[in-house]
SEFI-947227 format. One line per field, with one value per residue: x, y, z of N, C-alpha, C, CB in turn. Coordinates in steps of 0.2 Angstrom, whole numbers, plus 5000, padded with zeros to 4 digits. Glycine has a CB too. Example, Ala and Ser with C-alpha at 12.3 -4.5 7.8 and 13.67 -1.06 7.14 Angstrom:
REM SEFI-947227
n.east (5066 | 5064)
n.north (4972 | 4989)
n.up (5039 | 5035)
ca.east (5062 | 5068)
ca.north (4978 | 4995)
ca.up (5039 | 5036)
c.east (5066 | 5064)
c.north (4984 | 5000)
c.up (5039 | 5039)
cb.east (5057 | 5070)
cb.north (4978 | 4997)
cb.up (5045 | 5029)
REM end
This chain:
REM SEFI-947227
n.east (4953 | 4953 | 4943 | 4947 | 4963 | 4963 | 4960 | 4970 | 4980 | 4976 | 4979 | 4992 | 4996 | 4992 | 4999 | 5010 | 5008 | 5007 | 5018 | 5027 | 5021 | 5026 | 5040 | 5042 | 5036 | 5041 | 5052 | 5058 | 5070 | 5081 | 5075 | 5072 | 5086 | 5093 | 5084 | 5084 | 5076 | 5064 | 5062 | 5048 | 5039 | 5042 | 5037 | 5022 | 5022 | 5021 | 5011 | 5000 | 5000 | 4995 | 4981 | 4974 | 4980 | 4972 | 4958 | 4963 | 4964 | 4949 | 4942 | 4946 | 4946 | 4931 | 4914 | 4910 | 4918 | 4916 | 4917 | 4915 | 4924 | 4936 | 4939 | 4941 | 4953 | 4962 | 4962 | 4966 | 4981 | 4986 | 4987 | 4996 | 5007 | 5009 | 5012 | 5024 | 5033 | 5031 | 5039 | 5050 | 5053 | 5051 | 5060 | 5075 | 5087 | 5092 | 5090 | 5097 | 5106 | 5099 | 5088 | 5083 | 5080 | 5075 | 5061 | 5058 | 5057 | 5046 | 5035 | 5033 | 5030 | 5018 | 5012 | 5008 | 5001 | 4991 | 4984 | 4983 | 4972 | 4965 | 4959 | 4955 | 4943 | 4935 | 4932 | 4922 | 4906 | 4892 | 4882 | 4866 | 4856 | 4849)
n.north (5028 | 5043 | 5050 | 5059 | 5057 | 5045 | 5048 | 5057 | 5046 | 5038 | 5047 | 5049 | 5036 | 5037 | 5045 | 5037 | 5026 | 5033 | 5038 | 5026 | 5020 | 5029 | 5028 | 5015 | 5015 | 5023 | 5023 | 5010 | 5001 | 5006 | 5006 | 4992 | 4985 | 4991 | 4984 | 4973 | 4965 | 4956 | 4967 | 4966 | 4962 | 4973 | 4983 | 4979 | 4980 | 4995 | 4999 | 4993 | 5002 | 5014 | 5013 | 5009 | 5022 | 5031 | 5026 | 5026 | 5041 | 5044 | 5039 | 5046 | 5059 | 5059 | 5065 | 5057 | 5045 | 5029 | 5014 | 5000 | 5003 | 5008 | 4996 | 4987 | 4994 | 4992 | 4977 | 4977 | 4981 | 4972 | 4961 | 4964 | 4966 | 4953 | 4949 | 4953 | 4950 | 4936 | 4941 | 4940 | 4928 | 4920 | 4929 | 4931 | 4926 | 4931 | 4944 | 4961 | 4967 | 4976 | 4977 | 4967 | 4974 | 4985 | 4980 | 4973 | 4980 | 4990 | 4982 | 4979 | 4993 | 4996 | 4985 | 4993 | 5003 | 4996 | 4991 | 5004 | 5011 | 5000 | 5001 | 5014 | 5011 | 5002 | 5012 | 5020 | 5025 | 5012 | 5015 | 5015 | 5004 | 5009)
n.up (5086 | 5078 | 5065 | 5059 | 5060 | 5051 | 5040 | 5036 | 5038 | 5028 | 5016 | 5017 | 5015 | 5003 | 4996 | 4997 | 4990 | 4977 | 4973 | 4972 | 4961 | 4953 | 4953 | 4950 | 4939 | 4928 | 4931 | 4930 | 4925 | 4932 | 4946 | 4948 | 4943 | 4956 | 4967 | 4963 | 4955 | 4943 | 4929 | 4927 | 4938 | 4945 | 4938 | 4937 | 4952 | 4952 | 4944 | 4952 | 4964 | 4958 | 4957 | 4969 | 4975 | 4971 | 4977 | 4991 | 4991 | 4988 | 4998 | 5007 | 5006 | 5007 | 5015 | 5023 | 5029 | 5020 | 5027 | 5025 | 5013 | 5018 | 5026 | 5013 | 5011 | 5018 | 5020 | 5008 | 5010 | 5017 | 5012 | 5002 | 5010 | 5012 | 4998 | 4997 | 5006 | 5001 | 4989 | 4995 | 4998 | 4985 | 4976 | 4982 | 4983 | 4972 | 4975 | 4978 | 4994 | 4996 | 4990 | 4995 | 5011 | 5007 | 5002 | 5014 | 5024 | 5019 | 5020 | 5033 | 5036 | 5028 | 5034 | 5046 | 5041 | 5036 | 5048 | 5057 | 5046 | 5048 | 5062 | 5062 | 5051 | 5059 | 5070 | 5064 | 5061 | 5059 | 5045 | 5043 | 5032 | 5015)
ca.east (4956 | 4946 | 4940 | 4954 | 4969 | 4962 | 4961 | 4977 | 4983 | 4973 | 4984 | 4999 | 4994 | 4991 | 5006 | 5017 | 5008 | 5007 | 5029 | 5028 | 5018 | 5029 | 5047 | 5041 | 5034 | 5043 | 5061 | 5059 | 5073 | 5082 | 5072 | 5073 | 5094 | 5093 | 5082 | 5087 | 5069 | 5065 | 5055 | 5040 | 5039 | 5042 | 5031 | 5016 | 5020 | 5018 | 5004 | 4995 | 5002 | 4991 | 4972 | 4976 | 4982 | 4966 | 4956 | 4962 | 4963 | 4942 | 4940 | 4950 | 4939 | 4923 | 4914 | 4908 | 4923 | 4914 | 4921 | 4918 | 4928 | 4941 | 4939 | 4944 | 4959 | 4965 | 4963 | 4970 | 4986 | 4987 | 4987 | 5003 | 5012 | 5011 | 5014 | 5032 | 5035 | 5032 | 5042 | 5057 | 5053 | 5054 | 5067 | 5079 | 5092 | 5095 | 5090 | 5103 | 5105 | 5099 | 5083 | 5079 | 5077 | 5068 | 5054 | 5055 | 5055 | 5041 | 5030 | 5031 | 5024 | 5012 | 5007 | 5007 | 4995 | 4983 | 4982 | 4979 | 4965 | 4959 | 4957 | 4951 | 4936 | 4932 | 4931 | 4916 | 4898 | 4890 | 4876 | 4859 | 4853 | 4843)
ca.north (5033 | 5049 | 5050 | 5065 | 5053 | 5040 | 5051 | 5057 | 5041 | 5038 | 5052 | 5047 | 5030 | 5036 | 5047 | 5031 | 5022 | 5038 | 5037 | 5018 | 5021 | 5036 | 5024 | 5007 | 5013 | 5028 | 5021 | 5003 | 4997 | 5007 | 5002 | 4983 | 4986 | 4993 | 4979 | 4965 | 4961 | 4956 | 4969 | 4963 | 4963 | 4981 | 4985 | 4976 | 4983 | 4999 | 4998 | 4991 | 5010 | 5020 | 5013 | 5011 | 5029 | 5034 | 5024 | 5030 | 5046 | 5045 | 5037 | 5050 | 5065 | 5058 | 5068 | 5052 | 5041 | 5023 | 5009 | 4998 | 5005 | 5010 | 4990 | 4985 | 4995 | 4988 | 4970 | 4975 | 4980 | 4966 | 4958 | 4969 | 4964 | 4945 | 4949 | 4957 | 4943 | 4929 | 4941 | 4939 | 4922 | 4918 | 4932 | 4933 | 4923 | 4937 | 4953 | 4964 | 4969 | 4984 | 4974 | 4964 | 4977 | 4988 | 4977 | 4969 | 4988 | 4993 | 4978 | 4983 | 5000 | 4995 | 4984 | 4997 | 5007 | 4993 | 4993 | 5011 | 5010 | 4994 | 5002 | 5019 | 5009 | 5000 | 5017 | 5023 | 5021 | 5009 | 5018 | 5009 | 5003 | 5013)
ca.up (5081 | 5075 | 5056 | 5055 | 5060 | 5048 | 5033 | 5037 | 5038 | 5022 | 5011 | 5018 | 5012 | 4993 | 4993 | 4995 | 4983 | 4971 | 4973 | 4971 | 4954 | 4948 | 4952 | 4948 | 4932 | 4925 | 4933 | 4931 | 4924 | 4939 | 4950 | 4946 | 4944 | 4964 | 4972 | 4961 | 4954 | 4939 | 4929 | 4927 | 4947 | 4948 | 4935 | 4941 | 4959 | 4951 | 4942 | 4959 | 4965 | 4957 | 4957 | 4976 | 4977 | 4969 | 4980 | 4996 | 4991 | 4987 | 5006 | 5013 | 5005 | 5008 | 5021 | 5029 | 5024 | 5021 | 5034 | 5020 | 5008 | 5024 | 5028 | 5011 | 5009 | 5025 | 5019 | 5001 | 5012 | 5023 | 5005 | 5001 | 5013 | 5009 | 4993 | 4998 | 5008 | 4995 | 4984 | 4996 | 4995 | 4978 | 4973 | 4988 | 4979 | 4965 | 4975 | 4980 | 5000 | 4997 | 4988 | 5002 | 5015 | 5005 | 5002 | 5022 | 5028 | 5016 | 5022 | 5039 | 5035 | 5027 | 5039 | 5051 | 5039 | 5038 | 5055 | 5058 | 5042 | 5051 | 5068 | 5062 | 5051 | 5065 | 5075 | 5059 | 5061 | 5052 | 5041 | 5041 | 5024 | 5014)
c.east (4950 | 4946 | 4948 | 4960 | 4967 | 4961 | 4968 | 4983 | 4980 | 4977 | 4990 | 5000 | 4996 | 4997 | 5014 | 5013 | 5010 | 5018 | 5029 | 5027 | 5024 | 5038 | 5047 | 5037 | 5038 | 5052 | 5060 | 5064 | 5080 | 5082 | 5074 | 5081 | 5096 | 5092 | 5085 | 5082 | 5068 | 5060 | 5048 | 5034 | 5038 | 5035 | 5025 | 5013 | 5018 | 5014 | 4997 | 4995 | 4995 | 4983 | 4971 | 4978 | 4976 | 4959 | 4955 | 4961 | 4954 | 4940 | 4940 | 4943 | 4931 | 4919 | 4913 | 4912 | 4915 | 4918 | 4919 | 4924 | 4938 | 4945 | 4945 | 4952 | 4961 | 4966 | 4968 | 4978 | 4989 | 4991 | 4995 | 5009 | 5014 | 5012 | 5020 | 5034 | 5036 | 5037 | 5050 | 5057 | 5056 | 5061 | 5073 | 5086 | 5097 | 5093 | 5096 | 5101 | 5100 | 5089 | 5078 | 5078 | 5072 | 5062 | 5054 | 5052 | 5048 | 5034 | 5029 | 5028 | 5018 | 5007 | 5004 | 5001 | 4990 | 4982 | 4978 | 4974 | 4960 | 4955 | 4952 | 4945 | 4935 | 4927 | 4923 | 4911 | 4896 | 4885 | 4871 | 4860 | 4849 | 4835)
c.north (5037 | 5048 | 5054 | 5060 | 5046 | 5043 | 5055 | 5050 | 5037 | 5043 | 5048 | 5040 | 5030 | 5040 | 5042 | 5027 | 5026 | 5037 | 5030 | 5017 | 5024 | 5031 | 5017 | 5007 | 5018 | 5028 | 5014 | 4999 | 4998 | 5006 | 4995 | 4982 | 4986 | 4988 | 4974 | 4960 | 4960 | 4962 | 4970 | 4966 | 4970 | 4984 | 4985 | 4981 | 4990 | 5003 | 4998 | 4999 | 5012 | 5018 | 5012 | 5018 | 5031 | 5033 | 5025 | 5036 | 5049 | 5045 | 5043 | 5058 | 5066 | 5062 | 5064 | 5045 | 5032 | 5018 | 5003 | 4997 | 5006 | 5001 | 4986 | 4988 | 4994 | 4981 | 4971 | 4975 | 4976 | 4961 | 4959 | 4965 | 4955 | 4944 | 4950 | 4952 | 4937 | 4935 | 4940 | 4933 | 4919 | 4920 | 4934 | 4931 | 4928 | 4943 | 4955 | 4965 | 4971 | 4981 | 4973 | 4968 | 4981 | 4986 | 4974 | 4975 | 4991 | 4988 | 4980 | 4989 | 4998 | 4993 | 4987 | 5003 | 5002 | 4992 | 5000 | 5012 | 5006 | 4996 | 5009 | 5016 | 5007 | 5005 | 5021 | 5021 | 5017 | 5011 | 5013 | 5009 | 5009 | 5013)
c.up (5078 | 5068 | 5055 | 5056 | 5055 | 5041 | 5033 | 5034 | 5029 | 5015 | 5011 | 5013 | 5004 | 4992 | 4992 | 4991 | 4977 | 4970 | 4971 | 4965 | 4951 | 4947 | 4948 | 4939 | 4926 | 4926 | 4933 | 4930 | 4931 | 4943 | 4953 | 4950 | 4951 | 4967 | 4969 | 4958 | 4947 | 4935 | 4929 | 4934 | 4948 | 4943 | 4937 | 4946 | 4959 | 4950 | 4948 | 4962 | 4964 | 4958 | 4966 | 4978 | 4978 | 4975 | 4988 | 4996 | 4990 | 4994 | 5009 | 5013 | 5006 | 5014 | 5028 | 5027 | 5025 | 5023 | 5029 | 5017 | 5011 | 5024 | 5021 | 5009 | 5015 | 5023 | 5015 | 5004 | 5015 | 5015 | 5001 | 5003 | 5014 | 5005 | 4993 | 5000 | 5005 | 4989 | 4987 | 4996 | 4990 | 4975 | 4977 | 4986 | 4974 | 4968 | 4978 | 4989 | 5003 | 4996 | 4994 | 5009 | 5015 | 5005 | 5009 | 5025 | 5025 | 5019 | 5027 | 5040 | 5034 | 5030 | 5044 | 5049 | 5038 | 5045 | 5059 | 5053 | 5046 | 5057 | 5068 | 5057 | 5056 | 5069 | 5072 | 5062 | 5056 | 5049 | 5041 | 5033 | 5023 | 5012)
cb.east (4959 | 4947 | 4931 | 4957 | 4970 | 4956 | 4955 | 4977 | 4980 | 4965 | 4986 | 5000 | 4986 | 4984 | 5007 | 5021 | 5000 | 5003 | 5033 | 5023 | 5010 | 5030 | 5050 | 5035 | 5024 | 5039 | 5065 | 5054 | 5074 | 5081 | 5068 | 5071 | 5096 | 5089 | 5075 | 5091 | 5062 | 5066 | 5056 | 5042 | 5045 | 5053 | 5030 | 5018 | 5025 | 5019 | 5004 | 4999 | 5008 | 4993 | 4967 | 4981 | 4986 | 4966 | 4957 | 4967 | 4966 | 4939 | 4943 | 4960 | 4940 | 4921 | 4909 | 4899 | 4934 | 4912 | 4915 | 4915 | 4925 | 4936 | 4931 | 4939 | 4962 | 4960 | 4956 | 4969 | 4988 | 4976 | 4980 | 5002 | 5010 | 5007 | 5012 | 5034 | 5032 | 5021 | 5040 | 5060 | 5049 | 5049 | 5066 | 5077 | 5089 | 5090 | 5084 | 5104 | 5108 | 5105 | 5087 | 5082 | 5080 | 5068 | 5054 | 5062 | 5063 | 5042 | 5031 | 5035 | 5026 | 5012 | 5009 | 5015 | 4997 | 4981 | 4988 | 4985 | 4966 | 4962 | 4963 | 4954 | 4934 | 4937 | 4939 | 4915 | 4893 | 4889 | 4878 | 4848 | 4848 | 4845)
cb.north (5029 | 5058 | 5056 | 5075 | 5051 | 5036 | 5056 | 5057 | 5037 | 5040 | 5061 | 5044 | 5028 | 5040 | 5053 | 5026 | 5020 | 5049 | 5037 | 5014 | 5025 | 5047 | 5023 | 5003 | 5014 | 5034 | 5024 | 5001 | 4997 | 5009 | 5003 | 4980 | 4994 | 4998 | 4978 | 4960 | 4964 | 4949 | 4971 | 4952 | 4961 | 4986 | 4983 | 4970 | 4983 | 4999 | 4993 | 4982 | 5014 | 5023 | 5006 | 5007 | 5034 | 5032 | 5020 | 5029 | 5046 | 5040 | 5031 | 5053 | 5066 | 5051 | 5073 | 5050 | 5039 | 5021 | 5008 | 4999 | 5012 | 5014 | 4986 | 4985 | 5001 | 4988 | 4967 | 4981 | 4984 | 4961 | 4961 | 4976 | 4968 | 4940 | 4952 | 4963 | 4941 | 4925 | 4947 | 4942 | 4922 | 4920 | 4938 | 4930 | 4917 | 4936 | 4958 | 4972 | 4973 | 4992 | 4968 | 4959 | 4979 | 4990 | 4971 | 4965 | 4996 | 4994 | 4972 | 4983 | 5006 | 4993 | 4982 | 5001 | 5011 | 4986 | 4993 | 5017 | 5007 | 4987 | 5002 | 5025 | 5006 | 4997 | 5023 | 5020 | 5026 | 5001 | 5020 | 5014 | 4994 | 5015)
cb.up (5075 | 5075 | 5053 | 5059 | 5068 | 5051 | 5032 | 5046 | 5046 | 5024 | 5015 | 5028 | 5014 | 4988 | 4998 | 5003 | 4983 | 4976 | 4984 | 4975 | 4954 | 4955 | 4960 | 4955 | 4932 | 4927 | 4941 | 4929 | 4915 | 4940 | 4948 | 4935 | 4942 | 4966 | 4973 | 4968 | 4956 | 4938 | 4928 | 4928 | 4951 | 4945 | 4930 | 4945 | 4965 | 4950 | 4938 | 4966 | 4961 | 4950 | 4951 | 4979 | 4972 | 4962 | 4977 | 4999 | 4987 | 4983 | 5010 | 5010 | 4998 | 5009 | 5020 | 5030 | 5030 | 5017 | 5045 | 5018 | 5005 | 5033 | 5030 | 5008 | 5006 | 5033 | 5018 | 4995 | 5013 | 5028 | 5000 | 5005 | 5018 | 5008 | 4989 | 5004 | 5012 | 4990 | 4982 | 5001 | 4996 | 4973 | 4971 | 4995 | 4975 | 4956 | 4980 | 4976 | 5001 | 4990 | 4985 | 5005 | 5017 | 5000 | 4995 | 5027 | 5024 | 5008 | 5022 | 5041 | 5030 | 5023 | 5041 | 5052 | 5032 | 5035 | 5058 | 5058 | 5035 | 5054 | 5073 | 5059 | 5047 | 5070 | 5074 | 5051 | 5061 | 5053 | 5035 | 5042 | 5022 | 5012)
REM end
């Protein structure tokens, strides 16, 4: 994977967090209503949105993204997506349909974005120390 397909993939990334933040925190009781979560949950997941927006968004712009920084948001969404999962876990009883697919559907992306993050750091140079 080239840098430009991994910063790509890096935008994309924050613009669904940026959306995630903007619904889960400024529509939350909506939100919650829809999936079937309690709001607390939605809040939270919203809040997590935005300093992950911000953070891909820095990687992406860098002129030499850091494969660090690349690595750690790859891990953080691996992390995401276990958190979805323990959320249909716990809450699957009280979500709606509509609930449970959204959060199964969104895990799987994401997965799919830490993959394509994981494989384009990989793809970086690793910079000497200084």
């Amino acid at each position: 994977m080239s840098i430009f397909n991994l910063k790509n993939t890096l935008i994309i990334d924050a613009v669904t967090c940026t959306a995630l933040f903007v619904l889960c925190v400024f529509a939350t009781a909506t939100v919650a209503a829809l999936l079937g979560l309690p709001s607390d949950v939605v809040t939270v997941a919203g809040w997590i949105g935005l300093p992950s927006a911000l953070l891909m968004l820095f990687v992406a712009h860098q002129k030499a993204p850091s494969k660090g920084l690349a690595n750690l948001i790859a891990v953080g969404n691996l992390g995401w997506v276990a958190a979805s999962f323990a959320v249909l876990t716990i809450f699957a009883s009280q979500m709606t349909w509509l609930g449970i697919a959204v959060v199964a559907i969104q895990a799987v992306v994401v997965l799919d974005l830490a993959i394509f993050e994981a494989k384009g750091a990989a793809a970086l140079p690793r910079l000497a120390p200084a």
